[in-house]
C-alpha positions as a LaTeX table, in Angstrom:
\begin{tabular}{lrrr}
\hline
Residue & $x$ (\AA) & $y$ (\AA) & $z$ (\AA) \\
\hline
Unk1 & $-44.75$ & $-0.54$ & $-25.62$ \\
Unk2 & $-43.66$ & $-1.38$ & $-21.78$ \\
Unk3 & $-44.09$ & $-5.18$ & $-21.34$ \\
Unk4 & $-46.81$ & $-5.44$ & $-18.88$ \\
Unk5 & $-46.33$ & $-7.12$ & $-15.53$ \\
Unk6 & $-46.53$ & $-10.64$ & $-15.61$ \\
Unk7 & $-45.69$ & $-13.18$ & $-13.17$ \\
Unk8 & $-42.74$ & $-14.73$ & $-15.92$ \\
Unk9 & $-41.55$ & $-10.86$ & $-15.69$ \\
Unk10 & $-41.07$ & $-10.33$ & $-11.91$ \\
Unk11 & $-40.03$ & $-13.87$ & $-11.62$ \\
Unk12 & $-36.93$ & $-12.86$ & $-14.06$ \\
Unk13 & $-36.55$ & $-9.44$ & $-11.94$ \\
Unk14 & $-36.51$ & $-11.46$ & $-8.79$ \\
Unk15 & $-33.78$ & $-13.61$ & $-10.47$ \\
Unk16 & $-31.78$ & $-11.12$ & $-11.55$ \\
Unk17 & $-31.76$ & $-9.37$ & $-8.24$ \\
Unk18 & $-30.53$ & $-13.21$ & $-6.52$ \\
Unk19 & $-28.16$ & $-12.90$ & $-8.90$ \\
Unk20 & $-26.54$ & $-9.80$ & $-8.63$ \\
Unk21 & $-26.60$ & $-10.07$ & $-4.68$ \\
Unk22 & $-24.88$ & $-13.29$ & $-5.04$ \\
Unk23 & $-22.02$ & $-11.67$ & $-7.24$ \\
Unk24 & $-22.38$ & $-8.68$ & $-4.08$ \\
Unk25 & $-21.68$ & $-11.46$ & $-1.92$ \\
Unk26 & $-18.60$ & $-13.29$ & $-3.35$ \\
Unk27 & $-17.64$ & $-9.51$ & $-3.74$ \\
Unk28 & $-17.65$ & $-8.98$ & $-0.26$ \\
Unk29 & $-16.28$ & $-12.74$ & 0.56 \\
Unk30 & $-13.29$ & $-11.84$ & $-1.48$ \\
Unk31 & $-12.85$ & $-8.42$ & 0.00 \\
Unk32 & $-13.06$ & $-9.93$ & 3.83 \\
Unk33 & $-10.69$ & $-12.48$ & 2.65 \\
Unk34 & $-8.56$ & $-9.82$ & 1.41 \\
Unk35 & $-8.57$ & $-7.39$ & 4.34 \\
Unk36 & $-7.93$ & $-10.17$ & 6.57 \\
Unk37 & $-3.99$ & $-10.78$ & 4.41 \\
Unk38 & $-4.02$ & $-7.07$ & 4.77 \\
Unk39 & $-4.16$ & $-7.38$ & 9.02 \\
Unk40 & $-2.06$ & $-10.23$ & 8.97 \\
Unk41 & 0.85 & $-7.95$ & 7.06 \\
Unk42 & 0.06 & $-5.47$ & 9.31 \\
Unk43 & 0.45 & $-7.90$ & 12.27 \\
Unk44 & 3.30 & $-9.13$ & 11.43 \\
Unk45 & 5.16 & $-6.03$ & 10.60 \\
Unk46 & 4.10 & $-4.58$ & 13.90 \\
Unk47 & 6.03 & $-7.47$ & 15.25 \\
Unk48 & 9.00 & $-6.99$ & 13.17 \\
Unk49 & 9.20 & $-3.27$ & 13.94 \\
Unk50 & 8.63 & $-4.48$ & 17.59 \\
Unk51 & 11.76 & $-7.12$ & 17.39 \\
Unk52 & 13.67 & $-4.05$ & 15.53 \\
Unk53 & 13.20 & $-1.67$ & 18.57 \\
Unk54 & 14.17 & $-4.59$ & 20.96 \\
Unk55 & 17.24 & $-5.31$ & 19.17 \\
Unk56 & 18.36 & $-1.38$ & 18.82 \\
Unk57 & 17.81 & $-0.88$ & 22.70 \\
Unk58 & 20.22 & $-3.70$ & 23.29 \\
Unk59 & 22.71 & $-2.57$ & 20.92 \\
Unk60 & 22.87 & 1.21 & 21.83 \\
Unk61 & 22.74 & $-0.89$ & 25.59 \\
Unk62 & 25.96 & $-2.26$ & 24.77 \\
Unk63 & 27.69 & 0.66 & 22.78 \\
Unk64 & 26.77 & 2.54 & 25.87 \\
Unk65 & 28.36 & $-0.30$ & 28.25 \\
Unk66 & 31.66 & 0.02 & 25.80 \\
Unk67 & 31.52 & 3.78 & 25.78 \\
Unk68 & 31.70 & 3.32 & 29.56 \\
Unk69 & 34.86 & 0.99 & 29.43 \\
Unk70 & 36.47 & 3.27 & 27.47 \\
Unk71 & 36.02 & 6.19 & 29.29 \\
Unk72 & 37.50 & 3.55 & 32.26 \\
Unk73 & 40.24 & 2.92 & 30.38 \\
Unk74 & 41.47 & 6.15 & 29.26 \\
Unk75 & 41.07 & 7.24 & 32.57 \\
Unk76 & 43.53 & 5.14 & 34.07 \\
Unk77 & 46.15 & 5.35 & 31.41 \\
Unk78 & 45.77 & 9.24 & 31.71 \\
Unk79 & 44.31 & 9.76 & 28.25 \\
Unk80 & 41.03 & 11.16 & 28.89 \\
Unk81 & 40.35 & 14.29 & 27.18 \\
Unk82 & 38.68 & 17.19 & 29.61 \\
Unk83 & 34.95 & 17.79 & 29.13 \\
Unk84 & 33.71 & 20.49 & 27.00 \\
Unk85 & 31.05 & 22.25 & 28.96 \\
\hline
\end{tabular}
């Protein structure tokens, strides 16, 4: 037979519902806390990739620059192969 309600009984279903929304809440604490390393990885490798296309733009900056020079070079000393249209 259903236990009839008593004040002992819906003070242990209150309890057990403060209970389970505090293990909700240190649920959600740890997932914030979580996320949060997740955007700081993401941050940081945003800057990384950032620093990567920075330091490819240079380089391909100076190949281009020595390319030029070249080209200069072989020029002058009559080397320069004709350009294939």
């Amino acid at each position: 037979m259903a236990e009839p309600f008593t004040l002992d009984l819906i003070g242990r279903m209150i309890q057990q519902v403060l209970d389970e929304q505090r293990l909700i809440r240190a649920d959600i604490l740890d997932l914030k806390h979580r996320l949060s390393a997740v955007e700081h990885q993401v941050a940081a490798l945003a800057r990384a990739d950032a620093l990567m296309q920075e330091s490819i733009a240079r380089m391909q900056a100076a190949i281009d620059r020595q390319s030029e020079r070249i080209e200069r070079v072989e020029r002058r000393l009559g080397i320069l192969e004709p350009a294939t249209p």
